[in-house]
C-alpha positions in Angstrom: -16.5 12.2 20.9 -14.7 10.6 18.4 -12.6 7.7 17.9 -9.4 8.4 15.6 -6.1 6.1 15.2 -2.9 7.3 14.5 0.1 5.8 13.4 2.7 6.9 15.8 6.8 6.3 16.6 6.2 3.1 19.1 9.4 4.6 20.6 7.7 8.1 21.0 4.5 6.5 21.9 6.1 4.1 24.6 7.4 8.0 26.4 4.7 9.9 25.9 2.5 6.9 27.5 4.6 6.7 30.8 5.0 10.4 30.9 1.1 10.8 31.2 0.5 7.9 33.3 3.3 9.2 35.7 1.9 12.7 35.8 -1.5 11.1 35.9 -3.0 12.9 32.6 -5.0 11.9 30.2 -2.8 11.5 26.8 -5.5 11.8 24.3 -6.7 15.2 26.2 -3.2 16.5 25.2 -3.3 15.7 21.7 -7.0 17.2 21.6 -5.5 20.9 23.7 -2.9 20.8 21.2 -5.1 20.6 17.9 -7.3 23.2 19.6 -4.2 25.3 19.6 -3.2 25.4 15.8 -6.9 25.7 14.4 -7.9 28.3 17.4 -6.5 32.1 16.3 -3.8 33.1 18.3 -4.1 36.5 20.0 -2.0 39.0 19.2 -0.1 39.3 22.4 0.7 35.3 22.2 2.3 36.0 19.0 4.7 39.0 20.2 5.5 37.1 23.1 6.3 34.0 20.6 8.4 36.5 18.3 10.4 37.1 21.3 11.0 34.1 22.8 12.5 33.4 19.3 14.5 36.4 19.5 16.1 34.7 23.3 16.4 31.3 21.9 19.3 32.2 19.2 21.3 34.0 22.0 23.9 32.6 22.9 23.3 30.6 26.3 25.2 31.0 29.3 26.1 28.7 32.3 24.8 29.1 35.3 25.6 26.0 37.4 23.8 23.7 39.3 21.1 24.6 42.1 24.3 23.9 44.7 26.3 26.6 43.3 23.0 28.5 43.4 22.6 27.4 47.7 26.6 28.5 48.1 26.1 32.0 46.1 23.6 33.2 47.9 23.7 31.2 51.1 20.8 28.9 51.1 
């Protein structure tokens, strides 16, 4: 193991730290699954799937209400 420092956004820093401690996760095991994941090769499904879920967010988004409307369409 090895001991790095980074010089972060306090602001960023200050969120990230309470999201973790919330969620009860360890912050520096995130920052270590998510180096993994740009010097790792992706496979090639990941990238079609990534290509695509490129192509669905510049659509246009549509409204779909809020999980009441949801309960009163369908009776929930």
């Amino acid at each position: 193991m090895v001991l790095k420092t980074f010089n972060l956004n306090e602001n960023v820093y200050a969120t990230f730290s309470q999201f973790y401690r919330e969620h009860g996760m360890s912050m520096s095991k995130q920052v270590e699954f998510f180096m993994r994941s740009w010097i790792e090769k992706e496979p090639k499904a990941k990238k079609e799937y990534l290509g695509k879920l490129n192509i669905i967010r510049k659509q246009k988004s549509i409204r779909i209400g809020t999980i009441n409307d949801l309960k009163k369409r369908y009776s929930m």
